[in-house]
C-alpha positions as CSV (number, residue, x, y, z in Angstrom):
1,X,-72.0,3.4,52.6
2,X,-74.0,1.7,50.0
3,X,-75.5,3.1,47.0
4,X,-78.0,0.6,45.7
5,X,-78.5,3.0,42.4
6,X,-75.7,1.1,41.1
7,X,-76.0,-2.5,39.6
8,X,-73.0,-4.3,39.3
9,X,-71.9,-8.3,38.8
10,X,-69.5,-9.5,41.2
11,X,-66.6,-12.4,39.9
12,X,-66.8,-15.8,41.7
13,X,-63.8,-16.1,43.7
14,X,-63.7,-19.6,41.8
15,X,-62.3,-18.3,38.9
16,X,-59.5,-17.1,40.3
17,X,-58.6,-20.6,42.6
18,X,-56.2,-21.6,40.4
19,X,-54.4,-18.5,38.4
20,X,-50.3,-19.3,37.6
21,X,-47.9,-17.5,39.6
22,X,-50.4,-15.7,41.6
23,X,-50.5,-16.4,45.2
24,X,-51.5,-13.7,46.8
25,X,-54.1,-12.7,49.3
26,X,-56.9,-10.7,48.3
27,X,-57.6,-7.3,50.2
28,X,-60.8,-5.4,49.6
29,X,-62.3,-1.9,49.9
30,X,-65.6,-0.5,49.9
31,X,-66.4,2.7,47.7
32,X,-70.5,3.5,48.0
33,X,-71.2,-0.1,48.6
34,X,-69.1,-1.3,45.2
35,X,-66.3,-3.7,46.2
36,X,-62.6,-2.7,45.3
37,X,-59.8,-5.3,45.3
38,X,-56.2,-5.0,46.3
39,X,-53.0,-6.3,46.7
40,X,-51.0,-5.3,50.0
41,X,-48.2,-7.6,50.1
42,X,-44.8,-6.7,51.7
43,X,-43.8,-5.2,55.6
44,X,-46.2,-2.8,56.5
45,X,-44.2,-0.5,57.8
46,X,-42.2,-0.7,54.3
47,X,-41.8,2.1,51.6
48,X,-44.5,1.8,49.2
49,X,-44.9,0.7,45.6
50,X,-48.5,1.7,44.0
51,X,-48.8,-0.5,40.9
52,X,-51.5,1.1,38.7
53,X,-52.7,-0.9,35.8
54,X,-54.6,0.2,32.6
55,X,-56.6,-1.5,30.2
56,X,-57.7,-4.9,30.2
57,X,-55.7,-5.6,32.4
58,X,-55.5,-5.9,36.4
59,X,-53.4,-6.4,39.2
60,X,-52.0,-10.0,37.7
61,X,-50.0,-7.6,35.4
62,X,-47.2,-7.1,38.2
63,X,-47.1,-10.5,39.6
64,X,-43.6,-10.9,38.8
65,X,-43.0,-7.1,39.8
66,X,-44.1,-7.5,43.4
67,X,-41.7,-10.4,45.3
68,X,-38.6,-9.1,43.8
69,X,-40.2,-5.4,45.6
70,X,-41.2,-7.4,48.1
71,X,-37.7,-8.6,49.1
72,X,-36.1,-5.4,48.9
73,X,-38.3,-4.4,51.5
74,X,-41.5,-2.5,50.0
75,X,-44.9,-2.9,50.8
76,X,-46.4,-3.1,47.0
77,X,-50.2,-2.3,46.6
78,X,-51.7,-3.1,43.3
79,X,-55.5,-2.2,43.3
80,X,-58.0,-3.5,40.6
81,X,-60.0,-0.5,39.2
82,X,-63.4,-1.0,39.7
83,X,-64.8,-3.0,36.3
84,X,-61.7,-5.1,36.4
85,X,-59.9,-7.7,38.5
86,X,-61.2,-9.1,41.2
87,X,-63.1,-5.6,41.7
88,X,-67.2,-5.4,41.5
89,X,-68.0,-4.7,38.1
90,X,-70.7,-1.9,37.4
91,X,-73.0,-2.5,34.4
92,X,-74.1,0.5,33.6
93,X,-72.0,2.4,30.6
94,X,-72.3,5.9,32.2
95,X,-71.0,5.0,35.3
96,X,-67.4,4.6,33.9
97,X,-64.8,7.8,33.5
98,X,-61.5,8.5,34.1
99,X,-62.5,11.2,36.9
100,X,-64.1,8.6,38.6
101,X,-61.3,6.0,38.4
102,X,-58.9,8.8,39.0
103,X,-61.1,9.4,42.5
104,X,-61.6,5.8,43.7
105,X,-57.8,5.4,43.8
106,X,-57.8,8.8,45.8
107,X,-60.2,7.0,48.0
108,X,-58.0,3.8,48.1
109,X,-54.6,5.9,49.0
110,X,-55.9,7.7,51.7
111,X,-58.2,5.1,53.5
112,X,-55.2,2.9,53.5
113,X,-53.0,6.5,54.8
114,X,-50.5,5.8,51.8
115,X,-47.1,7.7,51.6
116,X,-43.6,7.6,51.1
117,X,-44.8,6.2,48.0
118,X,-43.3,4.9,44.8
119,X,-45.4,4.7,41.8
120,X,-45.6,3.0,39.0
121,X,-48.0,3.8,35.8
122,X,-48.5,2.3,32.0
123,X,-51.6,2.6,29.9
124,X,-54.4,4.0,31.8
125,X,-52.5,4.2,35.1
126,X,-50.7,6.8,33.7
127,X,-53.8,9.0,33.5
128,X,-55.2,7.8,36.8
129,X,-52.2,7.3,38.9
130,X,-50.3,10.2,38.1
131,X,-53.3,13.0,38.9
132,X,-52.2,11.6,42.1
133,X,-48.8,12.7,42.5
134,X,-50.2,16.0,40.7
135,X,-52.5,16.6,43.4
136,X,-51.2,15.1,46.4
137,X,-47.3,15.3,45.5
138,X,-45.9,14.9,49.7
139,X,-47.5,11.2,49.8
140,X,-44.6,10.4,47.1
141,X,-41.3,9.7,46.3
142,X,-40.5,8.3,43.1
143,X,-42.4,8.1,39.7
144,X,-41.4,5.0,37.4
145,X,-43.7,5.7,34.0
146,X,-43.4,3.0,31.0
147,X,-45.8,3.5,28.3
148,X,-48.4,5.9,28.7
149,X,-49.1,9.0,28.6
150,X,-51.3,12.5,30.1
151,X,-53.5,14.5,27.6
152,X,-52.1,17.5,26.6
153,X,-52.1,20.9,24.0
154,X,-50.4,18.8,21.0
155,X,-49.9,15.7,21.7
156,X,-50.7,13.5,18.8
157,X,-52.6,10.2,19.2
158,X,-51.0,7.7,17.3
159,X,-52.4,5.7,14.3
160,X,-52.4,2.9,16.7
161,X,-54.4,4.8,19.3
162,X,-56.8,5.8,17.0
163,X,-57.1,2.0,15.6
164,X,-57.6,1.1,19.4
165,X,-60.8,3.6,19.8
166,X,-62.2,2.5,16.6
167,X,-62.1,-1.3,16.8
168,X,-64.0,-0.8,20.2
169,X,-66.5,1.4,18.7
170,X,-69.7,-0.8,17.3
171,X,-68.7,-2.6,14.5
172,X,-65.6,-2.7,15.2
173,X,-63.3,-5.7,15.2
174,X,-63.0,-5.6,19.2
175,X,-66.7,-4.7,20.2
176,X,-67.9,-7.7,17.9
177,X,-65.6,-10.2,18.9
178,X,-64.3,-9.4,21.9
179,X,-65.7,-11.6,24.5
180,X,-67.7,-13.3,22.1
181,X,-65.5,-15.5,20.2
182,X,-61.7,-14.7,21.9
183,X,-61.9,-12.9,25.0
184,X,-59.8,-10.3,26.6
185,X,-57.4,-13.7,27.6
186,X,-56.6,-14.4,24.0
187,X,-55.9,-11.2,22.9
188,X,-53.2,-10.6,25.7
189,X,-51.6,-14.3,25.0
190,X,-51.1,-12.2,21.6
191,X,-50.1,-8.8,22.7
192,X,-47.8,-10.3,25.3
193,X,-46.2,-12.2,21.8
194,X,-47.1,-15.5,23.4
195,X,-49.2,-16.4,20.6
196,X,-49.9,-15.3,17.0
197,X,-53.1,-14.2,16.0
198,X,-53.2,-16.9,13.2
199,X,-52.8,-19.4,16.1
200,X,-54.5,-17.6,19.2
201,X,-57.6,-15.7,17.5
202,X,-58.4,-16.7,14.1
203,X,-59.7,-20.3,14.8
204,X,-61.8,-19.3,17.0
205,X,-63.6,-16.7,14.4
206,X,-64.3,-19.5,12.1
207,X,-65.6,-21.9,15.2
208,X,-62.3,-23.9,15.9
209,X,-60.2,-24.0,18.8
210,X,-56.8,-21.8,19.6
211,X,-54.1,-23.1,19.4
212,X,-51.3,-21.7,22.6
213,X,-48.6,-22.9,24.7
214,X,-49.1,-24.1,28.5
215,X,-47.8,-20.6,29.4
216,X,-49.8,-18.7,26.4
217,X,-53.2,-20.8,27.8
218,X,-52.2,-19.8,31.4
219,X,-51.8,-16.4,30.7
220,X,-54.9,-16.8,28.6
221,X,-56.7,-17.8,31.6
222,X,-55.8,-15.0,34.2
223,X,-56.7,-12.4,31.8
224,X,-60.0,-13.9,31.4
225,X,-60.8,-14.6,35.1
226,X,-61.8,-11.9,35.8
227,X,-64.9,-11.7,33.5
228,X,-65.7,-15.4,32.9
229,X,-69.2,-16.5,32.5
230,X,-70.1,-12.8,33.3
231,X,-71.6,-11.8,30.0
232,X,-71.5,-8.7,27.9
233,X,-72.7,-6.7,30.8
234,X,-69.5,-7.7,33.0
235,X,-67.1,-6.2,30.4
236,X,-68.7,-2.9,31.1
237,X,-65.3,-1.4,32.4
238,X,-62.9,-2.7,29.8
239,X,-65.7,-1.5,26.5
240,X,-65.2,1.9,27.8
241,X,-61.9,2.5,28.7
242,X,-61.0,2.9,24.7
243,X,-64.4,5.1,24.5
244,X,-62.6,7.5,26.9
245,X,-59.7,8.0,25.4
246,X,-59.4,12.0,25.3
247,X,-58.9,12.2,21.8
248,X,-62.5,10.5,21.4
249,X,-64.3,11.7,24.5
250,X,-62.8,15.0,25.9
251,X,-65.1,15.2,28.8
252,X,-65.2,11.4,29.6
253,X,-61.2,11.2,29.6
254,X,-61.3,13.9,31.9
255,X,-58.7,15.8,29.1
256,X,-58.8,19.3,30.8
257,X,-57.7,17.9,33.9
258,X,-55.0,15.5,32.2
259,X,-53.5,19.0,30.7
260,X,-53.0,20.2,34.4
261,X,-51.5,17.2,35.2
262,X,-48.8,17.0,32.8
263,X,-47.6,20.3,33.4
264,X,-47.3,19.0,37.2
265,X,-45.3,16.3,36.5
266,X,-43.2,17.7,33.8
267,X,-42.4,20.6,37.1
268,X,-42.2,17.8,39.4
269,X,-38.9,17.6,41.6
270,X,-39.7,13.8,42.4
271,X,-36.8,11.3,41.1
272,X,-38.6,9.9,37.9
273,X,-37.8,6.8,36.4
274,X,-39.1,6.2,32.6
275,X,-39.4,2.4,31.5
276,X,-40.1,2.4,27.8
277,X,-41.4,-1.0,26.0
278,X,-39.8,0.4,22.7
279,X,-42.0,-2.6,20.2
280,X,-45.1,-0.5,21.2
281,X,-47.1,1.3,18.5
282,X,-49.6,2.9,20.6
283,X,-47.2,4.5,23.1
284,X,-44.0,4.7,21.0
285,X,-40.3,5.1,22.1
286,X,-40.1,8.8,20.6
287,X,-43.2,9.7,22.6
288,X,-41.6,8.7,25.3
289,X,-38.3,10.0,24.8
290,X,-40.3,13.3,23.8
291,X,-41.5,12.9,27.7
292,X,-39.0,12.6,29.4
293,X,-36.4,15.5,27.5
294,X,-39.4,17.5,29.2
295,X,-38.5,16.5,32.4
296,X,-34.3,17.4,32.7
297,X,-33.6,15.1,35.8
298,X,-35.4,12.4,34.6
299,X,-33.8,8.8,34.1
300,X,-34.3,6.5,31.1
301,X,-34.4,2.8,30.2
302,X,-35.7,1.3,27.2
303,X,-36.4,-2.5,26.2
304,X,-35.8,-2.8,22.8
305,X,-37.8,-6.5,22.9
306,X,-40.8,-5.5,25.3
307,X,-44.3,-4.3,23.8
308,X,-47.2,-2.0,25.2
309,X,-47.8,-4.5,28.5
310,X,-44.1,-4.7,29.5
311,X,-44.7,-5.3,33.4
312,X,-45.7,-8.9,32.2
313,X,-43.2,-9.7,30.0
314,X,-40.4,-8.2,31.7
315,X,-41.1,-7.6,35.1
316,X,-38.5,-9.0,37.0
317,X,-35.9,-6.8,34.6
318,X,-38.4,-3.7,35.6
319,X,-37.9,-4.3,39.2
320,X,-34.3,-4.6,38.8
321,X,-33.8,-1.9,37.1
322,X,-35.8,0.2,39.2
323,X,-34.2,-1.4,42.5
324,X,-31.2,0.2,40.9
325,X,-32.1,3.9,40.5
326,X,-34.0,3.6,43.7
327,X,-30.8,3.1,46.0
């Protein structure tokens, strides 16, 4: 059904022709006439893997994640949140919320019929992936969570959170630059430690070029694809994620229902698997230690080298890890 009340750009599929270590088909689905893209890669028939990503990122996140799933003999599907990806982008700010993320994956796992699922969350998929499992626990199996986290009585937003919402506020650093003069690309080629900021971002605030690696630039590139030559109004989705953030926008980040859904997961008989990037100061190891003590049978890994967007850096040692606890 299409709901022509909502304007939204759609990325050429030319931008993402050429994207390193990418090669896989895209899968679409329609929510009220908005376009939501994909991944399904594996036997269908398989166990599945749901590989929720946060913010800016998209499905390109788990690319190394998904053959070595893949070969052990899952069916991995990695959706794009609407904003994001290959996914229609809506333009308007008030469209965006966490509820409504949280229900278009609804919408995604039972069109497709999803179960005997594994998931796997980190930044904003924690929020949106696991209300899932909190509401429809009998389509899973096994929760893997590395660095997020579900609103909750108490829980203290870190210094780096709070630096997160405010440099996306107007004025801030983010809002003003951010695609302007560096793009979302850049700035994961430096939170990914491929780059430095002196080399990555500050030439290009004074008018010069960056200066990256051929795998800094090719990262650089996927993370951009998705919104290049778009605009401001295609970067909709990613300017509000940090805008929703409970601890800014109670109602937007959906924080009541966040509260219900950590107490379900913290009760949760599901195996759970915690992956912790431990060189993250937004979701930090003690938080995430804190977690999982709340959750007696749960397992723990931690990489002492991998920051907040650890699927990229470190997937293949995610998968194996995982593969392991998953036997």
């Amino acid at each position: 059904m299409t709901d022509p009340t909502v304007p939204f750009l759609r990325t050429p599929d030319a931008n993402f022709a050429e994207l390193a270590d990418y090669p896989f088909a895209p899968h679409y689905l329609d929510i009220d006439g908005l376009r939501m893209h994909y991944l399904d890669e594996g036997p269908a028939e398989g166990p599945v893997a749901l590989l929720v990503h946060g913010m800016p990122t998209w499905s390109y996140l788990y690319r190394s994640i998904i053959p070595p799933l893949v070969a052990a003999g899952y069916r991995c599907i990695a959706p794009d949140h609407l904003g994001f990806g290959r996914s229609d982008k809506p333009t308007d700010q008030a469209w965006y919320g966490i509820a409504r993320h949280t229900t278009n994956l609804t919408r995604l796992i039972e069109t497709l019929d999803l179960r005997q699922m594994m998931i796997f969350v980190q930044d904003w998929g924690g929020p949106t992936g696991l209300a899932q499992v909190a509401t429809m626990p009998d389509r899973f199996e096994r929760l893997v969570i590395m660095n997020t986290w579900l609103h909750h009585d108490g829980y203290e937003y870190t210094p780096g959170i709070r630096r997160w919402i405010e440099q996306n506020l107007p004025g801030g650093l983010f809002r003003d630059h951010v695609p302007e003069r560096f793009g979302w690309g850049s700035l994961m080629a430096v939170a990914t430690q491929r780059a430095t900021p002196q080399d990555a971002l500050f030439p290009l605030l004074t008018g010069g070029s960056a200066t990256l690696s051929p795998e800094a630039d090719a990262v650089r590139c996927a993370y951009d694809a998705p919104f290049a030559g778009l605009g401001e109004a295609g970067v909709t989705g990613p300017r509000q994620f940090p805008l929703s953030i409970p601890a800014h926008d109670h109602a937007r980040g959906n924080g009541d229902a966040q509260v219900q859904h950590f107490a379900a997961i913290c009760a949760t008989r599901l195996p759970v698997h915690f992956v912790w990037g431990l060189a993250d100061d937004v979701f930090t190891g003690e938080w995430g230690r804190r977690w999982r003590s709340l959750i007696p049978h749960a397992t723990w890994a931690e990489f002492d080298d991998a920051g907040h967007f650890l699927q990229d850096t470190h997937g293949e040692r995610i998968a194996a890890e995982v593969l392991l606890h998953a036997r």
